[in-house]
C-alpha positions in Angstrom: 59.9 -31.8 -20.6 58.4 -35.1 -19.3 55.5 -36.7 -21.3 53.0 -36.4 -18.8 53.4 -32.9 -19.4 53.5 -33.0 -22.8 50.3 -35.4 -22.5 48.5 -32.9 -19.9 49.1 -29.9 -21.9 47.4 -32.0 -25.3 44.7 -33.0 -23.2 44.0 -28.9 -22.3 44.6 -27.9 -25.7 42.0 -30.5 -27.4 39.7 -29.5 -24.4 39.5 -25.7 -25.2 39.5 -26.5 -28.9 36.6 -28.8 -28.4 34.7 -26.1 -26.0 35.6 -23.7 -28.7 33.7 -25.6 -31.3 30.9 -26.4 -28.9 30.2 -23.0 -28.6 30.5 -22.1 -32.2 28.1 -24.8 -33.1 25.8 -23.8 -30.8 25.7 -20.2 -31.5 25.3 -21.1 -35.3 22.4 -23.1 -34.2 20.6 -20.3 -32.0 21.1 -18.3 -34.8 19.7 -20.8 -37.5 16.4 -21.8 -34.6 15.8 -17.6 -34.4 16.1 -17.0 -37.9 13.5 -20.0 -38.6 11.2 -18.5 -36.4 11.4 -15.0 -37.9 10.6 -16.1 -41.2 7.9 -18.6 -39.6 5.9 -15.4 -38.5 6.6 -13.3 -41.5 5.2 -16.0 -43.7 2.2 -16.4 -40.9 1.8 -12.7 -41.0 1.9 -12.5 -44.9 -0.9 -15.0 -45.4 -3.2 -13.5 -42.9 -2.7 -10.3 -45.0 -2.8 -11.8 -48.2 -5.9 -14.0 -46.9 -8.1 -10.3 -45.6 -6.8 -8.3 -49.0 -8.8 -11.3 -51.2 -11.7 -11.5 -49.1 -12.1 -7.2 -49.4 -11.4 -7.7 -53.0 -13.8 -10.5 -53.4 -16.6 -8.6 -51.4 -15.8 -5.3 -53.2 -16.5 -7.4 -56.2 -19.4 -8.6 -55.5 -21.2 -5.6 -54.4 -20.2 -3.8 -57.1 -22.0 -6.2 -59.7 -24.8 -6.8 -57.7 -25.2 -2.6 -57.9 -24.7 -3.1 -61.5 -27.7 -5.7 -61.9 -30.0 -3.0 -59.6 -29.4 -0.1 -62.1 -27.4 2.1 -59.1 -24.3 3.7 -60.2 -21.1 3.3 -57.7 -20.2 6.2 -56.8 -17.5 5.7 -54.6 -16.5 3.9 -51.1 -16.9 7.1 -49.2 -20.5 8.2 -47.9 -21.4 11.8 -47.8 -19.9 14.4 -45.0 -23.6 14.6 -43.7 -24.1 11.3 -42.6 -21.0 11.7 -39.9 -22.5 12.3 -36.4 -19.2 13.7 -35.5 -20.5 16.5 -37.7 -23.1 17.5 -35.1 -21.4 19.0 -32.1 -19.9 21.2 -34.7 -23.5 22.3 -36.0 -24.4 22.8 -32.5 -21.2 24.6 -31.8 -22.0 27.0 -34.2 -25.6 27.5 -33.2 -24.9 28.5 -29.6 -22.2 30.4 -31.0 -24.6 32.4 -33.0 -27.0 32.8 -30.2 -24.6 33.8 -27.3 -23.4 36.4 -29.9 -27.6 38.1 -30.2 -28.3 40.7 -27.4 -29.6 38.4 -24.2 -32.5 41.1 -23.9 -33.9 40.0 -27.2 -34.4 36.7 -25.6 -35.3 35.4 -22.1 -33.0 33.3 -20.4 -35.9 30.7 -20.7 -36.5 30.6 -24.6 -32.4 29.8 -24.5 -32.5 27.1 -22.9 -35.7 25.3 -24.8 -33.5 26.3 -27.8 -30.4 24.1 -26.7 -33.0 20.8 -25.6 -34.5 21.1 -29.0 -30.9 21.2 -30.7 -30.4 18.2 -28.4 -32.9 16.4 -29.4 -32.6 16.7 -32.6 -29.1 15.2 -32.4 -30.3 12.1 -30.5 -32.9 11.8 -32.8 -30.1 12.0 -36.3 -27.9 9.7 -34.1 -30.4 7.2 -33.3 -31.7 7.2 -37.2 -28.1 7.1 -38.8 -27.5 4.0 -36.1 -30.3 2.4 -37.4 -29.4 2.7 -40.8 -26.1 1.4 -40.4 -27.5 -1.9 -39.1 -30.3 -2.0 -42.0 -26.5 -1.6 -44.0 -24.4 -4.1 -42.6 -28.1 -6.4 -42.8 -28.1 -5.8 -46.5 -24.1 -6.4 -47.2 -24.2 -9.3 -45.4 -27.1 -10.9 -47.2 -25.1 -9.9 -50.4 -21.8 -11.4 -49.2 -23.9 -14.5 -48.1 -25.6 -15.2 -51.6 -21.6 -14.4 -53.0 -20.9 -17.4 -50.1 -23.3 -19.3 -52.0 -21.1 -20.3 -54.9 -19.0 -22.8 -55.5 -15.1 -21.9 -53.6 -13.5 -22.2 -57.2 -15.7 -20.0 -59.0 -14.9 -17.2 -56.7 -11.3 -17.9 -56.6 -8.5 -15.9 -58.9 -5.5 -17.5 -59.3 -3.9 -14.1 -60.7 -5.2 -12.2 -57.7 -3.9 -14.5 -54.9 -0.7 -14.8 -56.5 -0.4 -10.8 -56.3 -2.0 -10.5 -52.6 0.9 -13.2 -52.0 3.7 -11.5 -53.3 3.1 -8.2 -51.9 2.4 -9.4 -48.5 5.5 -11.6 -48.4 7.3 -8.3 -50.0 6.1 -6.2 -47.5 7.2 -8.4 -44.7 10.9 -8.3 -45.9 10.4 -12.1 -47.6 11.9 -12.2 -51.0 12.2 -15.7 -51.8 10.4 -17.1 -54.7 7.3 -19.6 -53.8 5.5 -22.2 -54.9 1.3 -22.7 -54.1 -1.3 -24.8 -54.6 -5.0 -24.3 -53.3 -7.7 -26.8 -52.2 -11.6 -26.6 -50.9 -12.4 -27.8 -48.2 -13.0 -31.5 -48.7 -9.0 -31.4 -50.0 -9.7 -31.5 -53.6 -7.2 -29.1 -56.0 -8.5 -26.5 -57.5 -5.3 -24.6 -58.9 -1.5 -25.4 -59.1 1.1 -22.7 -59.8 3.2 -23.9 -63.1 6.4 -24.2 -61.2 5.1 -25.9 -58.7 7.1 -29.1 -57.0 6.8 -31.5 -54.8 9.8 -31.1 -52.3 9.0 -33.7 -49.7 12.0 -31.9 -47.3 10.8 -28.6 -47.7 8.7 -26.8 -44.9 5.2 -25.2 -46.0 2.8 -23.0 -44.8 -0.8 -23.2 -45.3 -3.6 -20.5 -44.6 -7.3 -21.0 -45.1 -9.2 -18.5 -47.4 -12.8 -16.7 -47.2 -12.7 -17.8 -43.4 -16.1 -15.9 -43.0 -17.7 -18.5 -44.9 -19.6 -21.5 -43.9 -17.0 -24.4 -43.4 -18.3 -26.2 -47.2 -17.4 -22.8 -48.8 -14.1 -21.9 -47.3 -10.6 -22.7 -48.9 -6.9 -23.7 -48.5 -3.9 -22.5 -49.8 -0.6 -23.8 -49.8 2.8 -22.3 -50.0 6.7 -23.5 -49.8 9.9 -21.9 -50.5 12.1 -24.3 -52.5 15.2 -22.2 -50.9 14.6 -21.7 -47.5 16.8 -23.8 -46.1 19.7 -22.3 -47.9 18.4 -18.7 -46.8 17.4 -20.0 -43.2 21.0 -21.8 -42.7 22.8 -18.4 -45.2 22.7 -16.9 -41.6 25.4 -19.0 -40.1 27.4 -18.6 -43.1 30.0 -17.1 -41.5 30.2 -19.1 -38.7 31.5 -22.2 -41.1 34.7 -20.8 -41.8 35.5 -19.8 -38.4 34.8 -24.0 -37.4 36.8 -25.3 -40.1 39.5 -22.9 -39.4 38.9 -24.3 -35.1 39.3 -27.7 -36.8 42.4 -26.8 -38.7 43.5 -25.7 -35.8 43.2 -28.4 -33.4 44.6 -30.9 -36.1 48.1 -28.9 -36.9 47.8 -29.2 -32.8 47.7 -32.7 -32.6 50.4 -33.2 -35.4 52.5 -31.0 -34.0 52.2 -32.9 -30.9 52.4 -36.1 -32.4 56.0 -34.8 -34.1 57.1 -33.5 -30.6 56.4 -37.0 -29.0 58.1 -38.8 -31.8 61.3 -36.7 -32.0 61.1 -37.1 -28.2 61.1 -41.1 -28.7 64.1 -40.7 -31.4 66.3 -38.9 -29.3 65.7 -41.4 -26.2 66.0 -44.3 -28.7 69.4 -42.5 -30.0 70.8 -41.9 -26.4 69.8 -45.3 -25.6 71.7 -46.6 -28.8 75.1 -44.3 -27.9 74.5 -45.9 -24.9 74.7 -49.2 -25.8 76.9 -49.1 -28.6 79.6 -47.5 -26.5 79.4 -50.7 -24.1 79.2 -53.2 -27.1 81.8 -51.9 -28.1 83.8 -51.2 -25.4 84.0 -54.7 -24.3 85.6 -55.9 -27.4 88.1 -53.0 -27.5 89.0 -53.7 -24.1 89.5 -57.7 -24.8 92.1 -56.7 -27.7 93.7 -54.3 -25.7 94.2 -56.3 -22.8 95.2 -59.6 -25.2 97.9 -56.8 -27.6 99.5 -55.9 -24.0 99.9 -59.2 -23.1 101.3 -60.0 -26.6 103.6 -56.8 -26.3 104.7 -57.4 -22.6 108.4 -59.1 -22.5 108.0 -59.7 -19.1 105.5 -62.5 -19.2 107.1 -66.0 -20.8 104.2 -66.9 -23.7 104.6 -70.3 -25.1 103.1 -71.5 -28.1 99.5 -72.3 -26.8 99.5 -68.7 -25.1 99.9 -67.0 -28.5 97.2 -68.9 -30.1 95.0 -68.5 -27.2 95.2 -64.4 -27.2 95.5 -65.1 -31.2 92.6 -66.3 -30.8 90.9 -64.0 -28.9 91.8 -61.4 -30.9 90.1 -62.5 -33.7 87.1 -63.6 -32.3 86.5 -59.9 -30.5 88.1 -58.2 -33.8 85.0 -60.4 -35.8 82.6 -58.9 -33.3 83.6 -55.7 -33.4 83.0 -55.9 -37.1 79.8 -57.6 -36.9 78.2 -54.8 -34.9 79.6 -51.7 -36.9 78.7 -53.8 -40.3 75.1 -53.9 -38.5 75.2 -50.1 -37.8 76.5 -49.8 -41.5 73.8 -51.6 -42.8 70.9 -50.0 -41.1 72.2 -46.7 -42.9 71.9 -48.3 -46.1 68.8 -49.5 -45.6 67.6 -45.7 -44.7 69.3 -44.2 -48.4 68.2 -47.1 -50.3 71.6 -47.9 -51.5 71.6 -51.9 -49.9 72.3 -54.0 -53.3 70.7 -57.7 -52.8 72.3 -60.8 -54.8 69.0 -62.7 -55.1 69.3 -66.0 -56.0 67.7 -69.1 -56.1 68.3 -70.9 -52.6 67.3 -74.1 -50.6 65.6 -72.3 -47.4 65.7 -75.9 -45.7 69.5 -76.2 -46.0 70.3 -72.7 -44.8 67.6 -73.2 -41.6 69.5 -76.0 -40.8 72.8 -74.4 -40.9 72.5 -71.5 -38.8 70.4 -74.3 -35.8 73.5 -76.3 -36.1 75.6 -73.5 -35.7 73.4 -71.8 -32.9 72.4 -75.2 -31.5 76.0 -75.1 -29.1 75.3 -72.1 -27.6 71.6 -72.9 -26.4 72.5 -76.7 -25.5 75.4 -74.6 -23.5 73.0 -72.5 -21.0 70.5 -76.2 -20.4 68.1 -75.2 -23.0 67.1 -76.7 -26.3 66.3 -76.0 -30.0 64.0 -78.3 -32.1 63.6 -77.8 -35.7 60.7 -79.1 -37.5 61.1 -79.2 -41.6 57.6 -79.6 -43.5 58.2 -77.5 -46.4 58.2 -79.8 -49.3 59.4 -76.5 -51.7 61.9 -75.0 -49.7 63.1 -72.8 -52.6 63.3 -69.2 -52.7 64.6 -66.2 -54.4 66.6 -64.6 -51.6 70.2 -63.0 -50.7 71.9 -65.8 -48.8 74.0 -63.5 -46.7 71.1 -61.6 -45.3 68.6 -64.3 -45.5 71.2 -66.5 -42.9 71.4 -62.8 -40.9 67.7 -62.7 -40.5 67.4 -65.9 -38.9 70.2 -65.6 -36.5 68.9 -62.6 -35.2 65.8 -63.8 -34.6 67.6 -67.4 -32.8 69.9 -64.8 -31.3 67.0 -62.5 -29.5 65.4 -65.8 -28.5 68.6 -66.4 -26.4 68.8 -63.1 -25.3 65.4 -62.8 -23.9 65.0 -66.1 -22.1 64.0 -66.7 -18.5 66.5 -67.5 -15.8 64.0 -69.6 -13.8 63.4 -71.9 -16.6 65.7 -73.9 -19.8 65.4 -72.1 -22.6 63.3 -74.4 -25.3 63.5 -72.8 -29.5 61.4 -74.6 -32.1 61.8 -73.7 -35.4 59.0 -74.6 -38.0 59.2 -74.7 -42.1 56.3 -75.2 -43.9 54.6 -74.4 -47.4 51.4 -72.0 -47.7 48.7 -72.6 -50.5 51.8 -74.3 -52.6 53.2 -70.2 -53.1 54.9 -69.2 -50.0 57.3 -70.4 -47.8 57.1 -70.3 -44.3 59.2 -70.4 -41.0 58.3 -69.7 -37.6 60.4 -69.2 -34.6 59.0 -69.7 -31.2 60.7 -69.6 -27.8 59.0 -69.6 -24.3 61.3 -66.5 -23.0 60.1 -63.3 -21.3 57.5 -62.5 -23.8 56.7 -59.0 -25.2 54.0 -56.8 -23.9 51.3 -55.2 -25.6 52.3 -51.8 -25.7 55.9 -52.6 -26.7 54.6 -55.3 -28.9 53.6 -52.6 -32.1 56.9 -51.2 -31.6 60.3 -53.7 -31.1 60.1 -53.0 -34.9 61.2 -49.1 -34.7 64.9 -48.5 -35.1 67.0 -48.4 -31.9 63.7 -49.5 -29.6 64.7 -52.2 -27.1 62.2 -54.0 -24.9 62.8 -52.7 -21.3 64.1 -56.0 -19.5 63.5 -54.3 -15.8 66.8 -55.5 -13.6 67.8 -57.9 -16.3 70.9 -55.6 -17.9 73.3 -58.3 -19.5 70.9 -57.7 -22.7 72.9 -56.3 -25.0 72.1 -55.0 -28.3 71.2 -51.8 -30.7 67.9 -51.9 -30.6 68.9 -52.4 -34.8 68.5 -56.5 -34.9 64.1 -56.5 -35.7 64.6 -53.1 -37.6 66.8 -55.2 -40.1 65.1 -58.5 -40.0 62.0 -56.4 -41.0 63.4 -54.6 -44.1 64.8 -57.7 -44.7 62.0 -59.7 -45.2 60.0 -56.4 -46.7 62.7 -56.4 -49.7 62.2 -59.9 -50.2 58.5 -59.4 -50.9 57.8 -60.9 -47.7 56.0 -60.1 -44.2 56.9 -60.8 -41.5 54.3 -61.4 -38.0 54.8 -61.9 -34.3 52.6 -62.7 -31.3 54.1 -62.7 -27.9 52.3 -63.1 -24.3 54.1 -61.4 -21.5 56.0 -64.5 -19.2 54.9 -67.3 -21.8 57.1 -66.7 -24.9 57.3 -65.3 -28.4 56.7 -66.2 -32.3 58.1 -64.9 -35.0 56.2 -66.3 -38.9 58.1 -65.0 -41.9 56.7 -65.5 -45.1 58.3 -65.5 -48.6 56.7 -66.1 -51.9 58.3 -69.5 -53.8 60.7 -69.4 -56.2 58.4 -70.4 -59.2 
């Protein structure tokens, strides 16, 4: 499968997953907004109630001392049966029942009907009176209440009896939560505090004003917040938190399965590309020793002295090769176990620098270029394996040659110098082909090589930076590069001094 598709089908996934969650959230939150406006109008609803049950039980009060002071004895709420006008059509009922059962010769049809205008009238009459008593009533009751209005909004107030009318109403409306309440007059002084009573700055409350009948001085406010409404308002979406996390999970085991796909995709391109090119590494040496051991072995062709030491010759230089890469190979292995044994010792980093540029310096004065070396480091000493430590800096001289420009002479300068009198320092710089950005965070990876586009007489494992980086790594060093694409490379090594 090509990347793109692998890339295309991610970017789908993550999409869906991301919708998926969308949704989720959002039905959580419609749920949560619905929920908060439920209990919103039960609360409402309950102090309304709570509100009109304290004012009847406050006026109920009231008239029931005032009876007390007058010497009348309550008798009840109820007022008698006869004082109902609905009770007169029945009377009358009855009467012209009576009468249409008497003989109609006993009576003229005349006398009849001044009977049912007097019964009439006399209904009006009872109506009209029990109307007029009801006013002179509600008159009297509300004189009473007003005088009760008359005292002061604290007096009037029970704590005990609010807290009950509070409760029920709340109950009765399906709200269960315990509450906190405080009431003030009117002017926003307090008048009473329930004990466990908090001040949650983050908590919503509701407040409802009390004896709203009264004038404005003598009216009341009261209150109330649920320290665990927000856990009972967001409980509702409870379930929908596991199902998101579970989305999330999800989408993550997605991505790192993805992420392994891609990467074991790489590897085996990086592996193909390394049988690849170690079958022409090593073909070419194979094929020089064969061709030199035929020579050697055919009778036919008259060899003198300098023609055995020339294939001689030959043959060892390809045979050195040939070790050189599989000893490479070899040692990458190693590296992977952790079975690579290093003989650290103390070493002049100066002296061995200058080596390997004296050896290397023929074969880059050879193609027209050049190769500069620039000592500073007064403390060149470190604790390093000599063998690997020369290995690391030829591979880096070596990639330097490798990836140099045809148009222009190749020009190396190498660098020593000290850092904050600890470290020891060498950079290698070149003015090759450069890296590029996105190949730039990975010519570290095992058997990655920089694509050269129709430059193929680059030859190599892709092995040489893998090695020069656990190198420097197991000599408790780090190693850095910056590169510009068309301008050149530089490698800075760092290793701490032997103190």
């Amino acid at each position: 499968m090509k990347r793109s598709y692998i890339w295309l089908i991610c970017l789908i996934v993550c999409i869906a997953f991301i919708a998926l969650l969308y949704l989720q959230g959002s039905y959580a939150k419609a749920m949560i907004k619905m929920r908060q406006e439920q209990f919103d109008e039960n609360v409402l609803r309950s102090l309304d109630q709570a509100s009109r049950e304290l004012e009847k039980i406050e006026t109920y009060r009231y008239l029931q001392t005032v009876l007390t002071q007058h010497g009348i004895e309550s008798r009840g709420t109820t007022p008698p049966d006869s004082l109902y006008i609905t009770d007169f059509p029945q009377l009358t009922d009855t009467i012209i029942s009576i009468t249409g059962n008497m003989s109609l010769g006993s009576l003229s049809v005349n006398r009849y009907n001044r009977l049912a205008e007097t019964i009439s009238k006399l209904q009006k009459h009872v109506r009209e009176a029990f109307i007029y008593e009801q006013g002179v009533l509600d008159e009297v009751i509300y004189a009473v209440m007003y005088q009760a209005s008359e005292q002061r909004f604290q007096d009037r107030l029970n704590p005990a009896v609010l807290d009950g009318q509070l409760r029920n109403a709340l109950q009765a409306n399906g709200i269960t939560l315990p509450f906190h309440f405080i009431v003030y007059t009117s002017d926003g002084r307090e008048v009473y505090r329930c004990e466990d009573y908090t001040e949650e700055g983050n908590d919503p409350s509701y407040q409802q004003a009390l004896f709203r009948s009264d004038p404005m001085g003598q009216m009341g406010t009261v209150v109330i917040h649920f320290p665990d409404q927000k856990q009972f308002i967001r409980g509702v979406a409870s379930y929908v938190a596991p199902a998101m996390g579970f989305t999330v999970i999800l989408l993550i085991t997605f991505l790192i399965t993805i992420y392994l796909v891609v990467r074991q995709k790489r590897i085996s391109e990086m592996k193909k590309d390394f049988i690849h090119n170690m079958t022409h590494e090593f073909k070419t040496p194979i094929s020089t020793i064969s061709i030199a051991a035929q020579m050697l072995a055919d009778k036919s062709v008259n060899k003198s002295e300098a023609t055995y030491e020339r294939l001689g010759g030959v043959i060892t230089s390809e045979t050195r090769r040939l070790r050189y890469q599989v000893e490479k190979v070899l040692q990458m292995s190693l590296f992977e176990n952790n079975n690579i044994a290093l003989k650290m010792q103390e070493l002049d980093a100066n002296e061995i620098i200058g080596n390997v540029v004296d050896t290397f310096s023929l074969k880059v004065t050879q193609s027209g270029g050049s190769l500069d070396v620039n000592v500073e480091a007064y403390n060149p000493f470190i604790n390093a394996d000599e063998m690997h430590f020369t290995n690391v800096i030829f591979n880096l001289l070596d990639n330097a040659f490798k990836y140099r420009r045809e148009e222009e002479p190749l020009a190396i300068k190498v660098h020593t110098y000290n850092l904050a009198e600890t470290h020891f320092c060498i950079s290698i710089s070149d003015n090759g082909i450069g890296i590029g950005k996105d190949n730039l965070k990975r010519i570290f990876d095992k058997f990655y090589r920089v694509h050269t586009g129709d430059k193929h007489n680059v030859k190599g494992f892709g092995l040489g930076l893998a090695y020069v980086q656990k190198m420097v790594e197991l000599h408790r060093g780090t190693i850095k590069v910056t590169s510009e694409l068309g301008k050149g490379t530089k490698f800075t090594i760092t290793l701490p001094l032997s103190l």
